[in-house]
Gaussian input, Z-matrix of N, CA and C with variables (Angstrom, degrees):
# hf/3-21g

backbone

0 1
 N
 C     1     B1
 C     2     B2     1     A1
 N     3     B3     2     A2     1     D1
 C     4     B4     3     A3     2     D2
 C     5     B5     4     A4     3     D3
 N     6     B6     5     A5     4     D4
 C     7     B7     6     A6     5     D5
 C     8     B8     7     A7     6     D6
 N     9     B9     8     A8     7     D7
 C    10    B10     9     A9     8     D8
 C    11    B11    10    A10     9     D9
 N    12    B12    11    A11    10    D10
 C    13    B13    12    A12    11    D11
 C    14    B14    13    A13    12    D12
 N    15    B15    14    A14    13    D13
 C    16    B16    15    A15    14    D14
 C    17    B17    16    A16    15    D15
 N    18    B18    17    A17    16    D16
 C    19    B19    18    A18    17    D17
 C    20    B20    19    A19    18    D18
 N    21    B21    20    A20    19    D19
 C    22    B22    21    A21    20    D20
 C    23    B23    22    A22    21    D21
 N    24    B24    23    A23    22    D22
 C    25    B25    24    A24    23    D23
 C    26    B26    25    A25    24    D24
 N    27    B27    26    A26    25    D25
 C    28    B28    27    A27    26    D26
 C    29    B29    28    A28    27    D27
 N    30    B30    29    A29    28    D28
 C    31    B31    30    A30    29    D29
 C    32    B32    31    A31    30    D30
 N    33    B33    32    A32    31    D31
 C    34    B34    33    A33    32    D32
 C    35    B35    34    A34    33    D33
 N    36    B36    35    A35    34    D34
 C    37    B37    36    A36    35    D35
 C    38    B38    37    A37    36    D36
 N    39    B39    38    A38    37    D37
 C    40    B40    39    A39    38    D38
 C    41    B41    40    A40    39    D39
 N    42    B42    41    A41    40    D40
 C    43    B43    42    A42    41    D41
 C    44    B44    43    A43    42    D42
 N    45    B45    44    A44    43    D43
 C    46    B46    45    A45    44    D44
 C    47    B47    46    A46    45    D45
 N    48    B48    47    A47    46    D46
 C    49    B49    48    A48    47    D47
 C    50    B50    49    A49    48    D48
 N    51    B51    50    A50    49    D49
 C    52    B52    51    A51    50    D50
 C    53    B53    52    A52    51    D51
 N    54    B54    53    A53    52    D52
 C    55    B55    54    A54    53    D53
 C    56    B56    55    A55    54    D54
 N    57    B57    56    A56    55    D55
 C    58    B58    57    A57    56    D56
 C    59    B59    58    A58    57    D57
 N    60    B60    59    A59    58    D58
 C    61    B61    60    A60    59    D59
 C    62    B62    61    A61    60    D60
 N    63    B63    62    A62    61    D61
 C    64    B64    63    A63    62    D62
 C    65    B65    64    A64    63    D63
 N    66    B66    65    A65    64    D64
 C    67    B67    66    A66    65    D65
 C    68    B68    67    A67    66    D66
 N    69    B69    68    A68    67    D67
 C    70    B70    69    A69    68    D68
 C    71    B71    70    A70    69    D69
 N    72    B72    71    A71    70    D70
 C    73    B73    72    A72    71    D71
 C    74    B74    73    A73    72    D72
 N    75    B75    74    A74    73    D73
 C    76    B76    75    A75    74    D74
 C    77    B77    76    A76    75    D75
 N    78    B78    77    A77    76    D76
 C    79    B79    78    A78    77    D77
 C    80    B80    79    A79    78    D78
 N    81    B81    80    A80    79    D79
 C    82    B82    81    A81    80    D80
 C    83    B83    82    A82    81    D81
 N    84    B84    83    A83    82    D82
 C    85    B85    84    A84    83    D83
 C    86    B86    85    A85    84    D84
 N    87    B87    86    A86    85    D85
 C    88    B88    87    A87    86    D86
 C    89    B89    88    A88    87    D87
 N    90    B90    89    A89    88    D88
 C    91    B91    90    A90    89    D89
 C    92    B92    91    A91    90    D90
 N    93    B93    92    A92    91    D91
 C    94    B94    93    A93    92    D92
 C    95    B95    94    A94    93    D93
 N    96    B96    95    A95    94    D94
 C    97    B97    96    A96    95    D95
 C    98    B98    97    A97    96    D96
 N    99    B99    98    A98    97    D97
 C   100   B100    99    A99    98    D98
 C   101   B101   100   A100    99    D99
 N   102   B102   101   A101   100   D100
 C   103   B103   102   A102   101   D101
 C   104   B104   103   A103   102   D102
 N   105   B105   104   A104   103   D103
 C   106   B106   105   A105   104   D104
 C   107   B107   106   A106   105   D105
 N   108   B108   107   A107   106   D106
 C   109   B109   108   A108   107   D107
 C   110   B110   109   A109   108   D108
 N   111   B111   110   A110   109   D109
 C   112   B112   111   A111   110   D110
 C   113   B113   112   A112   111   D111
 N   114   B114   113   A113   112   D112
 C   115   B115   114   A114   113   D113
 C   116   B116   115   A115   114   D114
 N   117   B117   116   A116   115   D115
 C   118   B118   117   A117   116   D116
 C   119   B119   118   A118   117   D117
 N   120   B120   119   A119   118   D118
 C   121   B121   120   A120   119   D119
 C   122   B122   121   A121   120   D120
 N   123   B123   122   A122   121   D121
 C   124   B124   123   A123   122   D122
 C   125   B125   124   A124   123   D123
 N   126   B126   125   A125   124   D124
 C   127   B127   126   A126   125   D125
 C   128   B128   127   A127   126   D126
 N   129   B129   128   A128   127   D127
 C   130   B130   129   A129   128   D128
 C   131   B131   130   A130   129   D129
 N   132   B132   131   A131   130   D130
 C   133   B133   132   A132   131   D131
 C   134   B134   133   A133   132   D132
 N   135   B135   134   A134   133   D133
 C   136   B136   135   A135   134   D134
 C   137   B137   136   A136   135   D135
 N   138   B138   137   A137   136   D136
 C   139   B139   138   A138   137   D137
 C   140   B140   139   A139   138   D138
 N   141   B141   140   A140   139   D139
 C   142   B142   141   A141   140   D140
 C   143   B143   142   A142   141   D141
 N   144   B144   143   A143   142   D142
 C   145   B145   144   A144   143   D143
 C   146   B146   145   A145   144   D144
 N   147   B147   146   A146   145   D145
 C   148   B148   147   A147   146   D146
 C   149   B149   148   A148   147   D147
 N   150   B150   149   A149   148   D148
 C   151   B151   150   A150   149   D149
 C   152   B152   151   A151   150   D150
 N   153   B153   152   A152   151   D151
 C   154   B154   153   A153   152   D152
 C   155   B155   154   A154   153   D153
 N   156   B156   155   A155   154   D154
 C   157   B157   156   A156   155   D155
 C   158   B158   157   A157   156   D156
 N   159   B159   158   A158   157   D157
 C   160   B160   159   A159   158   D158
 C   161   B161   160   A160   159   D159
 N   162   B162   161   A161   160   D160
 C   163   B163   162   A162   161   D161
 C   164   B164   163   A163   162   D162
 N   165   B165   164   A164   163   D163
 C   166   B166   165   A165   164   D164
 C   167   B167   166   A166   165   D165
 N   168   B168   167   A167   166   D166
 C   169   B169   168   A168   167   D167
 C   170   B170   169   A169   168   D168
 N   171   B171   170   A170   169   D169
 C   172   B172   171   A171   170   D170
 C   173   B173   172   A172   171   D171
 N   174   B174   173   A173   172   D172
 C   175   B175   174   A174   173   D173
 C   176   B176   175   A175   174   D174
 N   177   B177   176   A176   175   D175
 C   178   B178   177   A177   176   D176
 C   179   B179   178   A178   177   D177
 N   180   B180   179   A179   178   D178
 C   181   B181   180   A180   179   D179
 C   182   B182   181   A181   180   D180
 N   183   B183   182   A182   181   D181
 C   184   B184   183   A183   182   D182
 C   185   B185   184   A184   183   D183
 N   186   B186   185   A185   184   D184
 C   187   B187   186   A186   185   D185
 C   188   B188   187   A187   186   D186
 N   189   B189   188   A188   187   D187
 C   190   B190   189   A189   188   D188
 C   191   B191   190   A190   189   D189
 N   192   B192   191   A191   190   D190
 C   193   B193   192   A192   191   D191
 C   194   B194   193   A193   192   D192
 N   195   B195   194   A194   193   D193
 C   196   B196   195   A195   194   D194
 C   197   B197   196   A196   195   D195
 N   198   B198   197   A197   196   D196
 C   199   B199   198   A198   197   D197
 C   200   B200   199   A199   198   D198
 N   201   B201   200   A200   199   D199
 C   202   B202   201   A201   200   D200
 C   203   B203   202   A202   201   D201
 N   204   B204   203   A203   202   D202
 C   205   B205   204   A204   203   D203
 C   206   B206   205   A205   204   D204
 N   207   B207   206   A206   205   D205
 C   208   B208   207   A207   206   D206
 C   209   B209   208   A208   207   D207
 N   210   B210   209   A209   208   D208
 C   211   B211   210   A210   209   D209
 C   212   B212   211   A211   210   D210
 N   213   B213   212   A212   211   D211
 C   214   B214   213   A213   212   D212
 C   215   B215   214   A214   213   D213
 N   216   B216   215   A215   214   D214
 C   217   B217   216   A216   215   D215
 C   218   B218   217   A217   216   D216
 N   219   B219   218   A218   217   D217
 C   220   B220   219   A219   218   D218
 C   221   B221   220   A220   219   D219
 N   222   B222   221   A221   220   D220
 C   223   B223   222   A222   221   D221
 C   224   B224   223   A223   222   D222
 N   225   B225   224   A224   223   D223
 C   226   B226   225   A225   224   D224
 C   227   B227   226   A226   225   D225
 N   228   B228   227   A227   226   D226
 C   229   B229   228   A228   227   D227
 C   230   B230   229   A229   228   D228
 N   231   B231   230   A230   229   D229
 C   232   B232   231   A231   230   D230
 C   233   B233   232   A232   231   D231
 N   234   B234   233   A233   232   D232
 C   235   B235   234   A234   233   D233
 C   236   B236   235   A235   234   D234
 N   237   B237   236   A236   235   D235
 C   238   B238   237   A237   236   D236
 C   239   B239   238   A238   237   D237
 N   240   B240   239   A239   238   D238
 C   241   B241   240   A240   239   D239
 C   242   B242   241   A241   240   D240
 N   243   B243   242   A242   241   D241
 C   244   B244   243   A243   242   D242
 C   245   B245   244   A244   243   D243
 N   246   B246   245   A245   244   D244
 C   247   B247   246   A246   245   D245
 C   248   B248   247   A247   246   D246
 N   249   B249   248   A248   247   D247
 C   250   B250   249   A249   248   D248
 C   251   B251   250   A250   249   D249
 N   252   B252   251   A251   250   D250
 C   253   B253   252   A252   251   D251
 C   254   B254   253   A253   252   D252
 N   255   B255   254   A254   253   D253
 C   256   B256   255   A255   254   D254
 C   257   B257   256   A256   255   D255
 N   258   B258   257   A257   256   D256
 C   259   B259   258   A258   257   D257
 C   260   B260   259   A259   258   D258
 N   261   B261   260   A260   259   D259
 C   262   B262   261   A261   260   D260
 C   263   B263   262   A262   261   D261
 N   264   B264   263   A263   262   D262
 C   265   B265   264   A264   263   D263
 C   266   B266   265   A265   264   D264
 N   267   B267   266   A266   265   D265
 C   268   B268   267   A267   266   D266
 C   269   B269   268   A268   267   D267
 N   270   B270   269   A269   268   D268
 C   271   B271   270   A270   269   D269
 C   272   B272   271   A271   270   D270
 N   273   B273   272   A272   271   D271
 C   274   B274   273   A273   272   D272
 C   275   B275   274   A274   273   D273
 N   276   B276   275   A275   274   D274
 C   277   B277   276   A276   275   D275
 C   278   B278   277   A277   276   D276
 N   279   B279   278   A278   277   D277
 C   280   B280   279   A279   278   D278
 C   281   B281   280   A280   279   D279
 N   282   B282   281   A281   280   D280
 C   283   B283   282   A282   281   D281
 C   284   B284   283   A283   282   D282
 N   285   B285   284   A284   283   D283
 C   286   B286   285   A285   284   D284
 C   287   B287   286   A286   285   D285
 N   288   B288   287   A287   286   D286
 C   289   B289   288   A288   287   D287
 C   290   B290   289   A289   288   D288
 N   291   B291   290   A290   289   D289
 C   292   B292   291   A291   290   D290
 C   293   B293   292   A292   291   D291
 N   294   B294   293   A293   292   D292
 C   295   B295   294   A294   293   D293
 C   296   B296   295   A295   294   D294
 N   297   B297   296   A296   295   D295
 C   298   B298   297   A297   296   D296
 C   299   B299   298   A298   297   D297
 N   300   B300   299   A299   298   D298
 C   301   B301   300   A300   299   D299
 C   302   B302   301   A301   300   D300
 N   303   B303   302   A302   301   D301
 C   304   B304   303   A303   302   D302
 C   305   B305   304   A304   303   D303
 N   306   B306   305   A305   304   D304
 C   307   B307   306   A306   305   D305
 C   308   B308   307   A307   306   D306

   B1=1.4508
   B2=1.5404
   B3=1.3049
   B4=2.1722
   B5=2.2814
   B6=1.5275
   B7=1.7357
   B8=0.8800
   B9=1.6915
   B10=1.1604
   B11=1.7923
   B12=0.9209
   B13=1.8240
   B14=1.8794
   B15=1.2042
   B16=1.4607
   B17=1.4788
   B18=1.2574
   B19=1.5059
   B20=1.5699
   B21=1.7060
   B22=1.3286
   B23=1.8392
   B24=0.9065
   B25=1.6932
   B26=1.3375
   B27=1.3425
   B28=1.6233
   B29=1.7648
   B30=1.5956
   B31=1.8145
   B32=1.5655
   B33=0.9276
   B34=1.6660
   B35=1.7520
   B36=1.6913
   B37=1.6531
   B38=1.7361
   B39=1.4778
   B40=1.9005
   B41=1.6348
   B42=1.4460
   B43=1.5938
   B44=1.2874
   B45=1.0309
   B46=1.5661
   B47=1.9340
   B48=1.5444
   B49=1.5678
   B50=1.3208
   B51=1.9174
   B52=1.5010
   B53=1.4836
   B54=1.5711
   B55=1.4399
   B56=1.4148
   B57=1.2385
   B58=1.8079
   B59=2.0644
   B60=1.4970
   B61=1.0300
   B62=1.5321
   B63=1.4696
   B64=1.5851
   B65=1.8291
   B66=1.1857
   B67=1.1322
   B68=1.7339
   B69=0.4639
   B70=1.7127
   B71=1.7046
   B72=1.3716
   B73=1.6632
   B74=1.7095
   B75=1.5251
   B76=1.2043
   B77=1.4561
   B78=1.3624
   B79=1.8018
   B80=1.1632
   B81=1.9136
   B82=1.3493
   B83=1.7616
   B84=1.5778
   B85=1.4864
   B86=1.3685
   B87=1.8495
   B88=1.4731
   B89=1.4918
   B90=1.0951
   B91=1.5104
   B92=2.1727
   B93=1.9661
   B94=1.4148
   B95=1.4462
   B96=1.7177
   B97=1.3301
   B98=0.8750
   B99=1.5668
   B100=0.8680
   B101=2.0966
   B102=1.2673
   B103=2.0605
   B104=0.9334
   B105=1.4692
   B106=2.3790
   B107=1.5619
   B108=1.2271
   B109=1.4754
   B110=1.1858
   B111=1.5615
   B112=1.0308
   B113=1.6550
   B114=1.4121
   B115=1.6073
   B116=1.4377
   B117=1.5331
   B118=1.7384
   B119=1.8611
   B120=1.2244
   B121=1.2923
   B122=1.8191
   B123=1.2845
   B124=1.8954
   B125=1.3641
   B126=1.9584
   B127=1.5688
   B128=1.8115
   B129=1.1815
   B130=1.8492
   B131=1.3462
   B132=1.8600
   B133=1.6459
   B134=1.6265
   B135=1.1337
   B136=1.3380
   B137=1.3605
   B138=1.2512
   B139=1.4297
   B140=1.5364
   B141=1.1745
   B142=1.7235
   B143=1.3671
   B144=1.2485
   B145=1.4454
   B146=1.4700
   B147=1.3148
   B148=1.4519
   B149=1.3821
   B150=1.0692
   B151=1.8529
   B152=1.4686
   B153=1.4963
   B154=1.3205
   B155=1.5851
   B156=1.1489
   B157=1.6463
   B158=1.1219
   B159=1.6136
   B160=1.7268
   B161=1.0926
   B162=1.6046
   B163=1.2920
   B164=1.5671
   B165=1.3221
   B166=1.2652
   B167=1.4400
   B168=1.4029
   B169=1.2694
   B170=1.1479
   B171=1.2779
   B172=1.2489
   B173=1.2276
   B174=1.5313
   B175=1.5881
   B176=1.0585
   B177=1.5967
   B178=0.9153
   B179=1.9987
   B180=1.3348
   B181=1.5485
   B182=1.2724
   B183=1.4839
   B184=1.8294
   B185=1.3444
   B186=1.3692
   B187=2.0183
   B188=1.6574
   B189=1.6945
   B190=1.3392
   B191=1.7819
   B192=1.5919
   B193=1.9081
   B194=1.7125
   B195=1.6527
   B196=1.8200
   B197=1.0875
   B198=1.3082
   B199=1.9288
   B200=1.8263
   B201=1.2552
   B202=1.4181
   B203=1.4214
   B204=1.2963
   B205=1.4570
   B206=1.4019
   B207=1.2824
   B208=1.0769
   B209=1.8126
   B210=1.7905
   B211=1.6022
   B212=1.2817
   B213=1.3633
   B214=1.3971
   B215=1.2021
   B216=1.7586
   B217=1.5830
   B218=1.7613
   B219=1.6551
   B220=1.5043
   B221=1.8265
   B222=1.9431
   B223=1.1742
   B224=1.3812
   B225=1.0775
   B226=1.5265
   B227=2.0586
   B228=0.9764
   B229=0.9885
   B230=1.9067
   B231=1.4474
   B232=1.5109
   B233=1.8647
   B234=1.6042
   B235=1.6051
   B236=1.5524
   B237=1.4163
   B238=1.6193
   B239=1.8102
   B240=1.0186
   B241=1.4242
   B242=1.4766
   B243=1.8249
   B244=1.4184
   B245=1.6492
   B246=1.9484
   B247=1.4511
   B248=1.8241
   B249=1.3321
   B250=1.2918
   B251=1.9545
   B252=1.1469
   B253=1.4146
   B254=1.4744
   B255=1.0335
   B256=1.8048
   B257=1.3623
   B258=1.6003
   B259=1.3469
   B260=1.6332
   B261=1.1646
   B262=1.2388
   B263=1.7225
   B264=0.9510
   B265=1.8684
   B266=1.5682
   B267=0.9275
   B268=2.1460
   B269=1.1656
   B270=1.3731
   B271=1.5108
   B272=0.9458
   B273=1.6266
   B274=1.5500
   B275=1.1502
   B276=1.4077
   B277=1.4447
   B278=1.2014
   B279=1.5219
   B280=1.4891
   B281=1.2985
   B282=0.8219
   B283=1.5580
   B284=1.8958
   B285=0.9916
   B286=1.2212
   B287=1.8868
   B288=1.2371
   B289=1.0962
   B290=1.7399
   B291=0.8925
   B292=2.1268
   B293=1.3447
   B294=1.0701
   B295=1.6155
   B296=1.2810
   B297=1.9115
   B298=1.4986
   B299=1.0043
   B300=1.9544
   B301=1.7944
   B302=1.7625
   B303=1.2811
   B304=1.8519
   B305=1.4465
   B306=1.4681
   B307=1.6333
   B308=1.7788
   A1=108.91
   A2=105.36
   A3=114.53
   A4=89.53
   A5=87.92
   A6=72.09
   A7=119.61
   A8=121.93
   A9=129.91
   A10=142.08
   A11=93.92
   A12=126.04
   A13=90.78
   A14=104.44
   A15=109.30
   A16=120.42
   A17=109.99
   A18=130.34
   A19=115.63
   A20=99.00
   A21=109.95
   A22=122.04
   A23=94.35
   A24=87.24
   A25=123.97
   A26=106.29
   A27=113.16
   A28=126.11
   A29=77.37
   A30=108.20
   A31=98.39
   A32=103.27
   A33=121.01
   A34=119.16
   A35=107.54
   A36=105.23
   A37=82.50
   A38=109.47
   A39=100.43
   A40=118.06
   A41=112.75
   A42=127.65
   A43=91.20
   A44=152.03
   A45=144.68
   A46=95.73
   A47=91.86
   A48=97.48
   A49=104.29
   A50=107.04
   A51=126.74
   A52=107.42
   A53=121.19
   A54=121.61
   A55=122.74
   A56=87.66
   A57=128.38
   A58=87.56
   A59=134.26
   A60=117.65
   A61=105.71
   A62=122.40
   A63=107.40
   A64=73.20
   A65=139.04
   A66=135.93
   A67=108.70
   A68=165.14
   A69=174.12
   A70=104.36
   A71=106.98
   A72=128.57
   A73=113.72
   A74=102.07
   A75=119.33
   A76=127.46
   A77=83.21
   A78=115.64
   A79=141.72
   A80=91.53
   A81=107.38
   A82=107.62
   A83=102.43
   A84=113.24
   A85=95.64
   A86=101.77
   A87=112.50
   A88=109.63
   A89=123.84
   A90=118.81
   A91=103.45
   A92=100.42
   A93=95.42
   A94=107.00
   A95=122.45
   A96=102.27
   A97=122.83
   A98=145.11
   A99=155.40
   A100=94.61
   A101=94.45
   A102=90.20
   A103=131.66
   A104=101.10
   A105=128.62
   A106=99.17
   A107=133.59
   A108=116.61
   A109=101.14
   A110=148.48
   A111=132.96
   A112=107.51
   A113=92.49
   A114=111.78
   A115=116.54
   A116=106.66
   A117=106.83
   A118=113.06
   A119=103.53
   A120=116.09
   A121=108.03
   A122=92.45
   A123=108.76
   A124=113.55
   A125=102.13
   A126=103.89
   A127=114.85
   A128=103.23
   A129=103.39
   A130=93.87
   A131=120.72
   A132=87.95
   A133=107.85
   A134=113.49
   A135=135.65
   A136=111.78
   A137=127.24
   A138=130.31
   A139=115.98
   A140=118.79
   A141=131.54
   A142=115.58
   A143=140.38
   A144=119.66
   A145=90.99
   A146=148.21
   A147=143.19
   A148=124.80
   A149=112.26
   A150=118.21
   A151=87.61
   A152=154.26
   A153=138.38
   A154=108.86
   A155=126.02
   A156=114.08
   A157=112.51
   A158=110.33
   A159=117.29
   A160=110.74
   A161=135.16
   A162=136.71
   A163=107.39
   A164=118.40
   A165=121.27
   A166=135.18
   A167=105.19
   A168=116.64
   A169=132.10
   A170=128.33
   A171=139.93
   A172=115.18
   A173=120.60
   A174=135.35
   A175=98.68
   A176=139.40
   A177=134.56
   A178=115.14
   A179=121.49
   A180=124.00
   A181=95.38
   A182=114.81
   A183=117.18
   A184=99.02
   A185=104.85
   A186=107.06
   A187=117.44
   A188=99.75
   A189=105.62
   A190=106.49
   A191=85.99
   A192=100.72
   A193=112.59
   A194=92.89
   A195=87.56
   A196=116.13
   A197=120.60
   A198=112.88
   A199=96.72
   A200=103.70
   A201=119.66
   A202=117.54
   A203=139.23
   A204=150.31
   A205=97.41
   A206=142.30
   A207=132.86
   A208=102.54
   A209=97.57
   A210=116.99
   A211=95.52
   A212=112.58
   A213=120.45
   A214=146.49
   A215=114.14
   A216=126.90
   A217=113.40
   A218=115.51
   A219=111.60
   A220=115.20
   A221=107.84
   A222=147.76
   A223=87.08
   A224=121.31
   A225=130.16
   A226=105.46
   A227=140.12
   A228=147.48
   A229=97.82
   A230=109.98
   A231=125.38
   A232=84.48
   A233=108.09
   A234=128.83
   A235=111.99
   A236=105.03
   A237=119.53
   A238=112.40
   A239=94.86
   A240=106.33
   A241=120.64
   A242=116.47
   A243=104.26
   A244=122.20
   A245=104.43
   A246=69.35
   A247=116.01
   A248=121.81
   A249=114.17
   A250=76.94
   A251=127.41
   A252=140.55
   A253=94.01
   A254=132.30
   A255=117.98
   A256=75.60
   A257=119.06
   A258=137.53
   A259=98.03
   A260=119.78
   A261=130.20
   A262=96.08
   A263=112.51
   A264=114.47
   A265=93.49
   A266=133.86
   A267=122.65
   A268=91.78
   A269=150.13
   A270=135.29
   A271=95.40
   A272=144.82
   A273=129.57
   A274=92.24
   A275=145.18
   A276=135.88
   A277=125.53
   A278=105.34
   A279=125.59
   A280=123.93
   A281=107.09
   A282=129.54
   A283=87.13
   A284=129.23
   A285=134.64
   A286=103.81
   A287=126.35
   A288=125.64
   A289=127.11
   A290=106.15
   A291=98.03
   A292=93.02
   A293=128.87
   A294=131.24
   A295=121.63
   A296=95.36
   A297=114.50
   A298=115.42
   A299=117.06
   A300=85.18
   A301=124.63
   A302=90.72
   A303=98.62
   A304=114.02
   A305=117.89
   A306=136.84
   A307=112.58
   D1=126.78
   D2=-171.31
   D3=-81.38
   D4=125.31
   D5=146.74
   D6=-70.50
   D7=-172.91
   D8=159.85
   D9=-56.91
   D10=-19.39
   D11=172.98
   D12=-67.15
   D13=-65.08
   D14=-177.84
   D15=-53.64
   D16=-47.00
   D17=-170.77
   D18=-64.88
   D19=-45.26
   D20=156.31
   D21=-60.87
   D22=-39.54
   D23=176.92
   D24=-80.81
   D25=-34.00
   D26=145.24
   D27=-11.56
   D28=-80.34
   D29=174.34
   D30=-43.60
   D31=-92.60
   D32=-172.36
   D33=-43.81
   D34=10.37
   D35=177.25
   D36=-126.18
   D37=-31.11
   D38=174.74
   D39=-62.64
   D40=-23.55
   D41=168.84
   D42=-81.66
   D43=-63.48
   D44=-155.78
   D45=-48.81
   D46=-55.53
   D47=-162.77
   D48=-35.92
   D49=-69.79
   D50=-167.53
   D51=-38.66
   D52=-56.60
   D53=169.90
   D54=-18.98
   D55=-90.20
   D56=-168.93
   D57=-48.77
   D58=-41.50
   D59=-167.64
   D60=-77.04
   D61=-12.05
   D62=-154.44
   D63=-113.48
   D64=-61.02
   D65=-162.88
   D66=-85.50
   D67=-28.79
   D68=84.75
   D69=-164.35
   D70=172.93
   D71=-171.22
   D72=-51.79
   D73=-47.97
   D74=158.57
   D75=-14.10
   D76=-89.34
   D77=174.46
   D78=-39.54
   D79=-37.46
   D80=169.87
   D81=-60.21
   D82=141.24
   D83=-174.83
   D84=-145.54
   D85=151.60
   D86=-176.43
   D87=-65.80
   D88=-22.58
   D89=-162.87
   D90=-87.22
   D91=-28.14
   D92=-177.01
   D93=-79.82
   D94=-24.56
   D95=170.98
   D96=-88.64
   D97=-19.86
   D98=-156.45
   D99=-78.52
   D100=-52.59
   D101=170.84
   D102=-58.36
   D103=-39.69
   D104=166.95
   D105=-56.89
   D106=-6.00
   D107=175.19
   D108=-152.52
   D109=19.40
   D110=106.95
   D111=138.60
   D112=-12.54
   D113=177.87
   D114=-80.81
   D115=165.35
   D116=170.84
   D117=-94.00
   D118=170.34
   D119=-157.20
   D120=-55.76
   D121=-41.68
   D122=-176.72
   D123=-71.24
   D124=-35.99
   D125=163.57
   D126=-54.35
   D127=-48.94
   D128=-171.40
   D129=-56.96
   D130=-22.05
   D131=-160.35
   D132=-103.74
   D133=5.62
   D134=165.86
   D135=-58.24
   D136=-40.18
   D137=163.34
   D138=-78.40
   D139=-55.40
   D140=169.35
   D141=-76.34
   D142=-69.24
   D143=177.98
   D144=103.73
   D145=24.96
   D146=-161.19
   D147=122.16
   D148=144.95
   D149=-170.76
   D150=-76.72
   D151=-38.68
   D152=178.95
   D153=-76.62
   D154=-13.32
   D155=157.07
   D156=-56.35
   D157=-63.70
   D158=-174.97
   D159=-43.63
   D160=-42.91
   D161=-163.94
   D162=-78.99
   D163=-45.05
   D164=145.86
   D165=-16.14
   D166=-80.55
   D167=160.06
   D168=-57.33
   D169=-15.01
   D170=178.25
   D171=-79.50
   D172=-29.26
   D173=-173.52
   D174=-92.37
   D175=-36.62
   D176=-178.87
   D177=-81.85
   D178=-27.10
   D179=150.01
   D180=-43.13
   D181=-77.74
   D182=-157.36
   D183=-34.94
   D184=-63.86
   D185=-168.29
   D186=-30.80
   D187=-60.71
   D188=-152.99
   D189=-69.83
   D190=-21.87
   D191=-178.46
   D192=-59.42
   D193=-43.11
   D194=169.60
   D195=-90.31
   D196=2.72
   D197=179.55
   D198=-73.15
   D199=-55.54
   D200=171.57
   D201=-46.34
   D202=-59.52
   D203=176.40
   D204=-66.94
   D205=-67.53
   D206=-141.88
   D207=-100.04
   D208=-69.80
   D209=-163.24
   D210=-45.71
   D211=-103.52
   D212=-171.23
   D213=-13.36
   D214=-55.10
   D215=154.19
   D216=-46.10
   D217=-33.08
   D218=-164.13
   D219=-83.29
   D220=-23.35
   D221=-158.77
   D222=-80.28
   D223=-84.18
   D224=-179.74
   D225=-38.55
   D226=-54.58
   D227=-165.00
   D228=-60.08
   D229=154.62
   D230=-156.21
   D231=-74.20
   D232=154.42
   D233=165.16
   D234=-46.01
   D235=152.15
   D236=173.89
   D237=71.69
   D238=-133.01
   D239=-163.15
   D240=-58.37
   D241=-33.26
   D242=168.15
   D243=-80.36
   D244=-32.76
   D245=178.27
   D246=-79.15
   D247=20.69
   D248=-179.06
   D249=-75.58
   D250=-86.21
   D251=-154.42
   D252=-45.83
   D253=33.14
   D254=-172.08
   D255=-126.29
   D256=-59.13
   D257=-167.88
   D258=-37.97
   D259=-67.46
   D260=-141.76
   D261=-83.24
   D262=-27.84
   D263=-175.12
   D264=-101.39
   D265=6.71
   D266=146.60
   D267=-116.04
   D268=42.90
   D269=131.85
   D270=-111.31
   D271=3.08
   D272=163.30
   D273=-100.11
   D274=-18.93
   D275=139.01
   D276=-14.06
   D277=-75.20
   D278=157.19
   D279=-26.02
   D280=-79.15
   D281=-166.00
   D282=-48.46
   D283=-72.05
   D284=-153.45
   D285=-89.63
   D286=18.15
   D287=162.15
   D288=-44.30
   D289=157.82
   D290=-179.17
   D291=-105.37
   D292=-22.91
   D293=175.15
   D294=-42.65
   D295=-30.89
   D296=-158.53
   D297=-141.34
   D298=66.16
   D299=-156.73
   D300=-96.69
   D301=6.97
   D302=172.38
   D303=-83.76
   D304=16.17
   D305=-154.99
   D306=32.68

């Protein structure tokens, strides 16, 4: 069970995602997420400590999100040709996530 400290940062790297996918990684700025989820600027940095934490952390959400969506489900699946076809139908998973919709 996440406290709330957690839960919030949760939130606030699942808004990072949505951002950063429709506007790119770049773009994302402390002041646009920080309004997209409702907090003030010192609050976002209370969890991050710096716009290169967030970005940090943010790559590292993305990662574990496709290890989960993609890796794992395809890993488990039998050698050769299905888990290639497992592979390839959870990266159209991917691709078409709502999490993410600028992919």
């Amino acid at each position: 069970c996440m406290n709330k400290g957690a839960q919030t940062r949760d939130s606030i790297l699942n808004k990072a995602i949505f951002i950063a996918s429709k506007s790119g990684f770049e773009a994302l700025t402390i002041g646009k997420l920080a309004n997209s989820v409702g907090i003030s600027k010192s609050g976002l940095f209370a969890h991050f400590n710096s716009k290169e934490q967030l970005q940090l952390d943010l790559l590292k959400a993305v990662s574990e999100k496709f290890n989960k969506i993609v890796i794992k489900p395809s890993i488990k699946t039998q050698s050769g040709e299905l888990k290639l076809r497992e592979l390839a139908k959870n990266t159209l998973k991917w691709d078409n996530a709502d999490f993410m919709p600028g992919g």
